[in-house]
N, C-alpha and C positions, 0 to 999 in steps of 0.2 A: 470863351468857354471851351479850353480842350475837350477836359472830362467830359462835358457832357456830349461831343462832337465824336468823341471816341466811344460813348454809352451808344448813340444813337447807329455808329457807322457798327459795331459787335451786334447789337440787335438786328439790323438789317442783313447782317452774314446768316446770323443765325436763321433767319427765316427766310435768306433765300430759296430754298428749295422749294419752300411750298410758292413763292412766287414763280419758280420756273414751273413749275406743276401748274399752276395755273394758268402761265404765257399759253404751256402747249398744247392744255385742254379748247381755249380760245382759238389756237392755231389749225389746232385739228377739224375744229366745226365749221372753223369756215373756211376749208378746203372743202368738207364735205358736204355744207352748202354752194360751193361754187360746183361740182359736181352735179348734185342734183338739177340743178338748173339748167345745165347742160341736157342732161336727158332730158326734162321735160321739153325744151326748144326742140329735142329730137322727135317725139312724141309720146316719149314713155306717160305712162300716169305718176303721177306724186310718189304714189307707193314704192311702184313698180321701179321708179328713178332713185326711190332713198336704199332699196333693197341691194341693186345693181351697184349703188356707188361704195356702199358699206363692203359689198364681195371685193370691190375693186382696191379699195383701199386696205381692206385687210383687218383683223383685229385692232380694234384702238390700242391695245393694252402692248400689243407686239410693236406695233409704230411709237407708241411712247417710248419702249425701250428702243430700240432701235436710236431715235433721237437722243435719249439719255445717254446711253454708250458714244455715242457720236461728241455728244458734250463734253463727258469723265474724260473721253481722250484729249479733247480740247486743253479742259484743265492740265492733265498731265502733260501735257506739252507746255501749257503754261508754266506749269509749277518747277520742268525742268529748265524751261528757258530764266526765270527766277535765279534756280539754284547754281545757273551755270555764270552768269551775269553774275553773282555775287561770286564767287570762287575769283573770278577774274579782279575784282573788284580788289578783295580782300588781298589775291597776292601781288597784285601795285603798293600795298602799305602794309609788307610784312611784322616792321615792327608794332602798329597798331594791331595786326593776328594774333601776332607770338603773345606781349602783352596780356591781352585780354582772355587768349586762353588761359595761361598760366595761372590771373588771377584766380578764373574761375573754377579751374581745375580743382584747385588749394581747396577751394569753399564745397564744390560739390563732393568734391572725395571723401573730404573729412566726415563729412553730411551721411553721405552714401553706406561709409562705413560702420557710421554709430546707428545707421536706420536697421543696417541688418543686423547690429549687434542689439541692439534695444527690442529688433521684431524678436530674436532669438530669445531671447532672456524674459523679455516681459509683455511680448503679445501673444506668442505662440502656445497652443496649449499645453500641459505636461501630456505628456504620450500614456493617456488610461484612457480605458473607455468611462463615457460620460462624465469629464475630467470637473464640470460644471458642479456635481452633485459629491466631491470629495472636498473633505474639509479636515482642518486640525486645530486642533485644539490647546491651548495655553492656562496655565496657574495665573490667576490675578491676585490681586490685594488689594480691597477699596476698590475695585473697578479697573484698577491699573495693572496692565501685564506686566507679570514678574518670569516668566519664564516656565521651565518645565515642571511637570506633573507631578503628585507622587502617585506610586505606582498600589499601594492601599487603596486614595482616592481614586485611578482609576476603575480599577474592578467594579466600584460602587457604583461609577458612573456607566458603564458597561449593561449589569444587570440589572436597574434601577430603568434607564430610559428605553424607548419607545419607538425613537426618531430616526434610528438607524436601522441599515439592514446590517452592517457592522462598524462596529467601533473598536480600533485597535491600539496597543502600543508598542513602543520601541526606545531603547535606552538612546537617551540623548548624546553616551560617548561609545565610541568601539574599544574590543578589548584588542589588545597585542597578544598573540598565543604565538606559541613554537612548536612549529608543523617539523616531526621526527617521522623517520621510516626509510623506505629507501632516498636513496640521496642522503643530499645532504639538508642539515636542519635550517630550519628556513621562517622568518616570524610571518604569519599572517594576521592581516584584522579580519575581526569577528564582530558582528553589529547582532543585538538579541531584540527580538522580536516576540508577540505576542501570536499564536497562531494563526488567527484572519486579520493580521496585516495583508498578504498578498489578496485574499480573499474582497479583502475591503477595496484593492486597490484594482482589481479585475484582471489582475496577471496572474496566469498559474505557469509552472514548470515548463520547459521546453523536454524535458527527459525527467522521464520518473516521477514522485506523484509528491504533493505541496504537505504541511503537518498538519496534523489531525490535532481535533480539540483535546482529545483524552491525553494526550503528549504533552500536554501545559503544565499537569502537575506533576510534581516532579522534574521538572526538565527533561525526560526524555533527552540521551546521551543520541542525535541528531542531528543532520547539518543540511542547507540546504547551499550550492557553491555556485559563485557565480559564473556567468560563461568564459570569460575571459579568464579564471582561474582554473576552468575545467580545460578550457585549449591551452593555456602556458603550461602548467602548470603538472596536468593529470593529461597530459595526451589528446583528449577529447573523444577519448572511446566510451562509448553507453555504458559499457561494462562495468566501468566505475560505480555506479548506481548501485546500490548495496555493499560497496567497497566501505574499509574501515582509514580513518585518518588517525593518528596519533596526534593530539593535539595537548601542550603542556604534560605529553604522558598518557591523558586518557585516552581508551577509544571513542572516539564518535563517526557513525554511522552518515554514510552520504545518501540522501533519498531521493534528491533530485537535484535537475541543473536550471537556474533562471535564465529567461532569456536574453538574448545577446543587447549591452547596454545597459542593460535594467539600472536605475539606480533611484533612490530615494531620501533625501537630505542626506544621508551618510552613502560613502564609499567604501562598500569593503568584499573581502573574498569570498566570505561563506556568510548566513544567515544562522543562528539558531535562538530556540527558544528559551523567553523569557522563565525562567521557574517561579510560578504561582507557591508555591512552598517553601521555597530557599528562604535563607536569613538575609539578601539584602535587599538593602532601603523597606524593612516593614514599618518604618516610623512615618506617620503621616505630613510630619512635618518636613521630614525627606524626598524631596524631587527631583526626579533624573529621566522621569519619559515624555515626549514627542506624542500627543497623541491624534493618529489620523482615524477618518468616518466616510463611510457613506452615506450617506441621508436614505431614508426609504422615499418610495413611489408617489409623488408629490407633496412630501415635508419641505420646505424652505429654511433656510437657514437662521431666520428668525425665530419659526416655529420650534427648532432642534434648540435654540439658544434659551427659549423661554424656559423648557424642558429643564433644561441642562441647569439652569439657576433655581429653578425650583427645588432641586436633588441637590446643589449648593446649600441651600439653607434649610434642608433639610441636615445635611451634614454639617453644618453650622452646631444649630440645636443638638447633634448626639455627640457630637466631640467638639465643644467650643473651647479646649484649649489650646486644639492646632491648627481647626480650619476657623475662626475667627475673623470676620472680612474675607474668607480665601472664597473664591470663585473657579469657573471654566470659561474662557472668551473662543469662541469659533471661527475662525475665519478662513476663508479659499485656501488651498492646498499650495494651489498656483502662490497666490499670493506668500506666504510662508517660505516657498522655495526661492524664491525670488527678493528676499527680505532684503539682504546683504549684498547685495547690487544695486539696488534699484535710485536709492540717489545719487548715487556715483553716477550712474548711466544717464541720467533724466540732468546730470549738471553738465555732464559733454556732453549732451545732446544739445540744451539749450547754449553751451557757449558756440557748437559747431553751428547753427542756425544762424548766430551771430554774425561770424566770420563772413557766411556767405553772404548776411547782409549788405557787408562791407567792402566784400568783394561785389556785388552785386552794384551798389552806389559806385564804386570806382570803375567799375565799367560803362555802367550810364553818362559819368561824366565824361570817359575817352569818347564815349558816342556821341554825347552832345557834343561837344569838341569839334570832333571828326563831323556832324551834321553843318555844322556851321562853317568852316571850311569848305564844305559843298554845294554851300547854299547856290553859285552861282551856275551850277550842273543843274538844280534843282528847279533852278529857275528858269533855263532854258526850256530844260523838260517839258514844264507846266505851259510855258508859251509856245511851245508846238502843238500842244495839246491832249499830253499828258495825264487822265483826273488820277486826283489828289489819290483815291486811296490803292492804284494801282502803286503809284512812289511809296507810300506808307508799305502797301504788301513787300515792296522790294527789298525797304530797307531792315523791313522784322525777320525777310528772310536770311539776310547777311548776318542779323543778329544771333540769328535760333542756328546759323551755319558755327558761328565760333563758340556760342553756349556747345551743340551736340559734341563737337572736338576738343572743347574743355571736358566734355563727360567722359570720353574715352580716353582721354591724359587722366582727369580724375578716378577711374576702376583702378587701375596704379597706386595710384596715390591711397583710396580706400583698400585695397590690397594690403600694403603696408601695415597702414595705421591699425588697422583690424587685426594683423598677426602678434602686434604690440598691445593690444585691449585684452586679447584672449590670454595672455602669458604674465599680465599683469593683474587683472579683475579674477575671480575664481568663478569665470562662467559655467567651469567644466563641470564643478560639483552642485549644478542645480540639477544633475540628473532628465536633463529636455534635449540633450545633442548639441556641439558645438553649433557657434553662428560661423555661417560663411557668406559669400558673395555670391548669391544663388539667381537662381532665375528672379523671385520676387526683386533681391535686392537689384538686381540689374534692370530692370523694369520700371522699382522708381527713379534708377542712374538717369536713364533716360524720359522718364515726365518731369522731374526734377530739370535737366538739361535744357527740356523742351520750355518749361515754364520759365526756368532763369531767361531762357533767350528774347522769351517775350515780353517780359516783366524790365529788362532792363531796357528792353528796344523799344518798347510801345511810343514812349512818352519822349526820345529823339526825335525820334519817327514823326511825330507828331507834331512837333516843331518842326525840324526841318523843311515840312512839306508848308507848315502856314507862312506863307512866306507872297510880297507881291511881286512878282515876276521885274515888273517896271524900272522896279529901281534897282536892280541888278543890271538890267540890260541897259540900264539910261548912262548909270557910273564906268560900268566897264570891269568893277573890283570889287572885293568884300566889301563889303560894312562894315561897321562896328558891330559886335556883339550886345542884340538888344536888352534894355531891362526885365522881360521876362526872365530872359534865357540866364542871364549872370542870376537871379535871384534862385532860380530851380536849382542851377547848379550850387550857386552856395548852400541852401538846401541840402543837398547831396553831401556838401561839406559837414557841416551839422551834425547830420547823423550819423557819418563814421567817428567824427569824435568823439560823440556822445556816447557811442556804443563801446569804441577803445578805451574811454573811459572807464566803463561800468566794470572792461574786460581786466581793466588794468583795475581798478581797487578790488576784483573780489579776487584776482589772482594775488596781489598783495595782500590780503586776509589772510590766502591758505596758506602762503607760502609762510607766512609769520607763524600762523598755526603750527606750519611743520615744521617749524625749524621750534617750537618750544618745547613740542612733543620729542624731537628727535635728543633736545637739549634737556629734557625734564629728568625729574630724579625717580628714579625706577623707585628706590627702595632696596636696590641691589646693584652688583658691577655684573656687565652683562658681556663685556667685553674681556679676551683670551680663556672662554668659557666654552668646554668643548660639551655635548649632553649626550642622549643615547639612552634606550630602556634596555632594562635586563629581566625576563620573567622563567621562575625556575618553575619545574614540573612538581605536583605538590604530591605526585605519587612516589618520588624519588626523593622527597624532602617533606615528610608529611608532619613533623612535629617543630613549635616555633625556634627550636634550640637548633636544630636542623637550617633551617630556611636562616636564623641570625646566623649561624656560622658560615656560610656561605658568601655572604652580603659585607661581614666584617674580613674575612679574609681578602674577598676579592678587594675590597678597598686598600686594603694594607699593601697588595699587591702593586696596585693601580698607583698609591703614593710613593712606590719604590723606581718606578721606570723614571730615569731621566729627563726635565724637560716639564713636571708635573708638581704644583707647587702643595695643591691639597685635592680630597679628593673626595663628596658625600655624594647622597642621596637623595630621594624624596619620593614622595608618591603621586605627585604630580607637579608637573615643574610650572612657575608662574610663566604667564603668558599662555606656553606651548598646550597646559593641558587646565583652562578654568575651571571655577565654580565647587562643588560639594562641600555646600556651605550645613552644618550640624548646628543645634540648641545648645545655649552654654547660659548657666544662670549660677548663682550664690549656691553651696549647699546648705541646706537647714531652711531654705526658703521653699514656696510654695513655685510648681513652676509657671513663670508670669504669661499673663495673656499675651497674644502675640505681637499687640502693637508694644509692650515692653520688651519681647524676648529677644536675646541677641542669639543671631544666625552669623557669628564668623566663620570664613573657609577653613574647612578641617585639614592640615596637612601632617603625615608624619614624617620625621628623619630621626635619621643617627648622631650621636654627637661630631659636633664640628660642620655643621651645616652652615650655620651660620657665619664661620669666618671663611668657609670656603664660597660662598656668595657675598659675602662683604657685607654682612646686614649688621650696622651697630645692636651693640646688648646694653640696653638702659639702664635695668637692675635687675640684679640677684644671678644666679647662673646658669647655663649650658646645658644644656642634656648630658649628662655623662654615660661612661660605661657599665656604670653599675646599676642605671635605671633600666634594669632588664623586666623579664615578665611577674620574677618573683618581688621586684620590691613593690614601695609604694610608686601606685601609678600617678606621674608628672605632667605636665602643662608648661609650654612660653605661652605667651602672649602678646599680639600687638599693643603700642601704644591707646591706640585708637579705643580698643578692647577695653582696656585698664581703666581708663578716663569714664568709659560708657559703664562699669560694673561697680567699681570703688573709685567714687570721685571725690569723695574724701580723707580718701587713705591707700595707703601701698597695699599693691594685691599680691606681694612676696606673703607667701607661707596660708594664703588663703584657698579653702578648698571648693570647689566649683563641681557640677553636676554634667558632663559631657554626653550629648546625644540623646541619652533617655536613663530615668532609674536602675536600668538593669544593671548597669554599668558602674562601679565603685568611684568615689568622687577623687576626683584627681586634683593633687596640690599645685599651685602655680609656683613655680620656681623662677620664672625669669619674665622679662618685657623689654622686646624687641622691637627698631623702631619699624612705622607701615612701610607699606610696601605695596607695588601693583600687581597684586596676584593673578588679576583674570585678563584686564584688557587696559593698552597704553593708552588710551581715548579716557579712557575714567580715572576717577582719583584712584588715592591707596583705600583698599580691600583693607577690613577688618579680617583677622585671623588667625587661628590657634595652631603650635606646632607641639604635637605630641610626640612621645617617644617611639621611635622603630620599632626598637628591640623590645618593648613591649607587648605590642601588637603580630610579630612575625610575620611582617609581610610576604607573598609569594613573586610578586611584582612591582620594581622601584626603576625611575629613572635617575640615572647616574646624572654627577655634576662637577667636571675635572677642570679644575683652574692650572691653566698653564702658564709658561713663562713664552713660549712662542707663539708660533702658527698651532691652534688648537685641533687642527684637520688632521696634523703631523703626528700625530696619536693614536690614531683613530685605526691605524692594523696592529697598532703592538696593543691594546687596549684589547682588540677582536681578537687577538693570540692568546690573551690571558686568559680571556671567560672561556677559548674552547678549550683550553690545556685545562681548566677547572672541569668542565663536564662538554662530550661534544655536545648534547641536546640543548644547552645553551648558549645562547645571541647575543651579541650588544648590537641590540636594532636599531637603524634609524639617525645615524651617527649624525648632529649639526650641531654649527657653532648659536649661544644662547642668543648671541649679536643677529643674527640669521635668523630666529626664529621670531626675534623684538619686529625685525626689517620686514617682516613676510606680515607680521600681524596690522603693519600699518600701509600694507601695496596699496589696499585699495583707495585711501584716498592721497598716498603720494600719485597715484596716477593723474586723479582728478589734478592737483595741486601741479604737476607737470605737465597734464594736457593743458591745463589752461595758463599755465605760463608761454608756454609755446603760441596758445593761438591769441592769447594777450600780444605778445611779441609782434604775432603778424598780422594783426590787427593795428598793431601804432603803427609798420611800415604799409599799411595799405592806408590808415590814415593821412600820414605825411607825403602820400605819394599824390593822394588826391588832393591836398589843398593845395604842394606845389605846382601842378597840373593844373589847378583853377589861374591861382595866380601869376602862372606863364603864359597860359593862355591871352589871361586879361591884359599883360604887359603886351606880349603879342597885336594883341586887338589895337591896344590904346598908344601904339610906336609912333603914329602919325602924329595923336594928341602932346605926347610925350615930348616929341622935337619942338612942335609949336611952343611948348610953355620953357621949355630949356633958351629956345630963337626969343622968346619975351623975356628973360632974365629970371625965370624959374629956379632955382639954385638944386642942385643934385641931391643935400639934402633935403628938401623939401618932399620932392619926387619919393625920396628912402623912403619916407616918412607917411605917407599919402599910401603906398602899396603896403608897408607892414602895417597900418590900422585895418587896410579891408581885412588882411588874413587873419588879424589876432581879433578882432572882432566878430568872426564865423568862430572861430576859439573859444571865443568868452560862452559867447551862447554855447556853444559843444561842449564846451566844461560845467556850463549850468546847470546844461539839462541831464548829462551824463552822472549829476552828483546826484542828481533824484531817483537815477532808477540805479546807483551806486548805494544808497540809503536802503533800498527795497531787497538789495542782494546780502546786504548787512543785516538782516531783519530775517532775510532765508537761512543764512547761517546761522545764527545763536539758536535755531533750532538742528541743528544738526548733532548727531550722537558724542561730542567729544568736549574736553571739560578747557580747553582751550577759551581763552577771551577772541572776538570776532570784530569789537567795536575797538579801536584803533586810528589815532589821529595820525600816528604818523606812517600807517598804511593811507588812508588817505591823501595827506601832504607829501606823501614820496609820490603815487601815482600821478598827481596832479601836476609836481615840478619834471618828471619825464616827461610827459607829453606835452608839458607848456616845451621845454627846451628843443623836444623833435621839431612840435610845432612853428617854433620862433626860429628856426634852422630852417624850414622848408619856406616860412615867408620869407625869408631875410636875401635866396638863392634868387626869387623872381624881382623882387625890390631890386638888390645891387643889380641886375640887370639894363632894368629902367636907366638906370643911373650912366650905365655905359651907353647909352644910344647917341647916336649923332644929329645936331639937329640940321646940320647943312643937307649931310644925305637923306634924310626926311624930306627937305623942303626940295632937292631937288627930285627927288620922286612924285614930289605934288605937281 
């Protein structure tokens, strides 16, 4: 019964002290009755002898210490003659050193790094005060989060509840603006806010003073910059602070500076207010704000939630044709910030956990190994008379010696990986401070370190020492390797395969994942696609005849350079800029409840958008030149669209109700096929593309189909807008390929990390079954001769060694398919429209690891095969 010899022998550590506390309390009294006794032989009285001897002897409390210190030093002497003994030990079998660091280096770094990347991102709090009591809020439907707010329904929920000391909002995108004045012109983003946002959030200004409620309506021409904008950017003089920005033209006023870092789901350079009064998004069924809260003075998050649905269906009741099913869902701020990492994170956490299992078991087994090889040091030991768990302390110390030296190869290692995590995952934009390898993360390097050394060492250790001396000293030689010890070790075998398994089918999942995603049909060609925004000042351009003429020339421009096949628009490009999905129904019909209404993404362009993205046109035609603002207002539409509105007939020449009544109905002219407008993870987006030049945009991002390198553009392109006007930019220049690439890092990461530690998981698996089974040839040479010397035939022998190996296999492939099933079952819940259940992700993982595996038994087998039986027997 190890275990329980090793429960009993831990409990007893543990309560050593108070047994030594007890020894000395014992020790003491009867010193200090052998004293007494003395005096009274002398003549003293009783008293007068216990009084005397108490003086003599001195405080009991000083004499314990005293002995206590006298002891710690003892240990410390022990514990260095331990660690010195083991150094010496370790570098007599460098490559058992080297080895076993390495392995475990691999396991703790990898570990080390996602721990401080995981603390960084999802334990650590966001940086407000009472970070606990800040929450945000979400648009539901049916109870199911659908995403941002409208910003109508906010207000309502604003002055309506109770449960706040504020409740704020903020547009769920930033604008691009173009910063003119001195210098040169320059785009910044601008994120708009509701005035007690920062209020709600407990930050105020570092310089100059935060906005006032009365500045809501109307938008107040305001800006609030951030520090990093205010030191790049502005110098970093105070002065600034009542200073004017020209922004697209206008003036806006700078009132203060945020502090240094500040950041809150969006990244941008100045802050200004949302306009309670302006004409966008008043449509209730229009949703574009983030909304954050403070809870008041003991409201819980329940309590604010019940609130908040009440005023739902109260809102339900007074406009149920747009808020219909629509709700408010509450939840941690933290949580919110952290949305978009946190399975990524929680999946390399859990494969890095793995690895080190794996590492962890392959070390165990070089220890068991290496314990059994010394059994006959061991046994000496023990019959000089050695107890047991002084060899046990010895040998955890050699353990927990190459574990701490793996942790400090491993800060290396987690160094690394962690500069690769933060450049790949978008840790930066949770606004909580990059993760680093900080004092915490090095702290758990090292209990981590400490723990691997004793966890893999215990239970050698353990063995090694139960051992009877006798028969060591009677033979002269090793033994054989008993049945305990071969079964633990296969064991060990077991569950590296088990686990290389699981590593290997759910890496094979993602990687099928990504390569469908990376192979799937956009809806568009996304490739020699150069992009870039353009936003003109609407003081210098304030009538749509204006702003089109602009937009059309510079295009004309743009398809005249060399090198550039076609050249549009858009007002938001798929992928790069989701979502602003608007109501679209029949005209002459009533507008339909909302579980009938269709919400496709609203996008506008100029004619030839379409061929300059490649999107086929199903029926009827193009946007032309002559759908300007005076004729009849026009409509494409997706597939998807057409099928969901007239499903029994063509929707060419059918006029449809866009956005809201105010609005003249617009004839559909054409149907294009879907497309992935918002995100490569989801199918194709329903959605409508109306006319530019209808509308006069002030703000479009370009979309220049090239015949080369689309980068190679990208100054004579920035030549043309500034030779058009200097107060204009082509901001932001990337290829559309780049932008596809960037929207799916974060689970090519996952998908990459875990091919990698899949990988080193099958070589830490094949490394330990060939290690079992050389060992075992090792063991069994003497056996081996004998039956080869009785006519045992060499295949035989092959034969006899690759069933033990493939047989630790079978079980490792067994058990590894079951919690292989369980990871398959964790994916089909994952955000993307990918398939996860896959046979022949399975049956590929399973024939790698069978062919490593049959490779690493096959090395110690043919071995066997090579031994001599003469030189065996004359060894006997």
């Amino acid at each position: 019964m190890p275990a329980l010899s090793w429960l009993r022998s831990t409990f007893q550590s543990l309560t050593k002290q108070e047994h030594l506390d007890r020894d000395l309390d014992e020790e003491l009294q009867a010193y200090l009755d052998l004293l007494v006794d003395e005096k009274v032989q002398q003549g003293m009285s009783p008293d007068a002898a216990l009084r005397q001897a108490r003086i003599e002897l001195g405080g009991t409390e000083q004499v314990k210490e005293r002995v206590r210190e006298s002891r710690a030093g003892a240990a410390l002497d022990t514990l260095v003659r331990d660690a010195s003994l083991a150094f010496r030990t370790l570098r007599k079998n460098p490559g058992f050193t080297v080895v076993a660091i390495l392995v475990l280096a691999l396991g703790i770094g990898a570990t080390t790094a996602l721990f401080s990347t995981v603390s960084a991102a999802l334990l650590t709090q966001i940086p407000f005060p009472d970070p606990d009591r800040l929450v945000a809020g979400f648009k539901t439907y049916a109870g199911v989060r659908a995403g941002p707010v409208s910003r109508v329904d906010y207000y309502d929920y604003r002055e309506l509840s109770g449960s706040f000391e504020h409740l704020a909002a903020m547009a769920d995108i930033t604008m691009e603006q173009t910063l003119t004045g001195d210098g040169q012109a320059e785009i910044v983003e601008s994120g708009f806010v509701t005035w007690n946002l920062f209020p709600a959030l407990g930050v105020a200004p570092v310089v100059g003073r935060p906005f006032m409620e009365d500045e809501e309506k109307g938008g107040a021409g305001v800006a609030l910059i951030s520090h990093e904008f205010w030191q790049g950017r502005l110098g970093g003089a105070e002065s600034v602070v009542g200073g004017t920005l020209r922004l697209d033209g206008e003036p806006t006023t700078i009132i203060g500076v945020m502090p240094e870092g500040f950041q809150v789901l969006l990244d941008v350079d100045l802050w200004r207010l949302v306009d309670r009064e302006g004409p966008f998004d008043i449509q209730r069924d229009s949703h574009s704000h983030f909304l954050v809260g403070r809870l008041g003075p003991g409201v819980s998050v329940q309590q604010a939630q019940q609130e908040v649905d009440a005023i739902s269906r109260s809102l339900e009741e007074l406009y149920p044709v747009s808020n219909e099913d629509k709700g408010l869902a509450l939840t941690g701020l933290h949580d919110a910030m952290v949305a978009k990492v946190r399975l990524s994170l929680l999946m390399l956490m859990s494969t890095g956990v793995l690895v080190l299992l794996i590492a962890s078991s392959n070390v165990a087994g070089l220890l068991l190994a290496r314990g059994h090889r010394r059994l006959p040091e061991v046994a000496t030991r023990i019959a000089l008379g050695a107890p047991r768990w002084r060899l046990i302390r010895q040998l955890l110390t050699e353990s927990v010696i190459v574990s701490l030296a793996a942790g400090v190869a491993g800060i290396g290692v987690a160094f690394g990986f962690q500069r690769f995590l933060l450049r790949a995952l978008p840790i930066g934009e949770l606004g909580i401070g990059s993760a680093s390898i900080d004092q915490g993360a090095l702290l758990f390097a090292l209990l981590l370190s400490i723990a691997t050394g004793v966890v893999v060492g215990v239970i050698p250790a353990l063995r090694a020492t139960a051992v009877d001396p006798t028969l060591y000293l009677k033979t002269g030689r090793q033994l054989s390797q008993d049945v305990r010890s071969s079964r633990l070790w296969g064991g060990l075998v077991i569950v590296q395969v088990a686990v290389s398994t699981l590593l290997l089918v759910g890496s094979a999942l993602l990687i099928s994942n990504l390569v469908k995603l990376v192979t799937t049909d956009l809806g568009f060609e996304s490739a020699n696609l150069l992009t870039g925004s353009v936003s003109i000042p609407e003081s210098k351009y304030p009538t749509h005849a204006e702003r089109n003429q602009f937009f059309s020339s510079l295009l004309e421009q743009i398809e005249a350079v060399p090198g550039v096949e076609s050249a549009s628009m858009v007002n938001k490009l798929p992928i790069l800029s989701p979502w602003q999905n608007w109501a679209l129904w029949p005209a002459g019909q009533e507008r339909p409840e909302h579980g009938n209404l269709q919400s496709p993404m609203a996008r506008w362009v100029p004619p030839g958008y379409f061929r300059t993205m490649e999107m086929p046109l199903l029926q009827g035609r193009d946007i032309a030149e002559a759908d300007d603002r005076d004729s009849q207002r026009v409509l494409v539409i997706t597939e998807t669209v057409a099928q969901r509105l007239f499903p029994d007939r063509s929707p060419i020449g059918e006029a449809v109700i866009v956005g809201s009544t105010e609005w003249p109905p617009h004839e559909i002219i054409g149907v294009v096929a879907d497309a992935r407008v918002n995100q490569v993870f989801l199918g194709p987006d329903p959605a409508m593309y109306m006319a530019a030049y209808q509308l006069g945009p002030r703000q479009m991002q370009l979309a220049v189909r090239t015949t080369g390198n689309p980068l190679l553009l990208e100054e004579p392109i920035s030549r043309i807008v500034r030779e058009m006007d200097d107060d204009v930019l082509f901001a932001e220049p990337a290829t559309l390929q780049s932008i596809v690439d960037h929207s799916m890092a974060g689970f090519s990461v996952v998908t990459l990390s875990s091919g990698v530690f899949s990988g080193v998981a099958l070589i830490l698996a094949a490394i330990g079954l060939y290690g079992l089974l050389a060992h075992a040839v090792n063991q069994r040479l003497n056996e081996i001769g004998i039956r080869l010397a009785m006519g045992a035939t060499r295949g035989n022998l092959l034969r006899m060694v690759l069933k033990r190996g493939l047989i630790l296999v079978g079980f490792g492939l067994l058990l590894g398919a079951v919690g292989a099933l369980m990871v398959t079952l964790a994916l089909e819940r994952m955000p993307f429209e990918a398939q996860t259940v896959s046979a022949t992700s399975y049956l590929g993982a399973f024939l790698v690891l069978a062919l490593v595996a049959a490779f690493a038994c096959f090395l110690p087998a043919w071995r066997a095969t090579r031994v001599s039986p003469i030189d065996v027997l004359r060894q006997e």
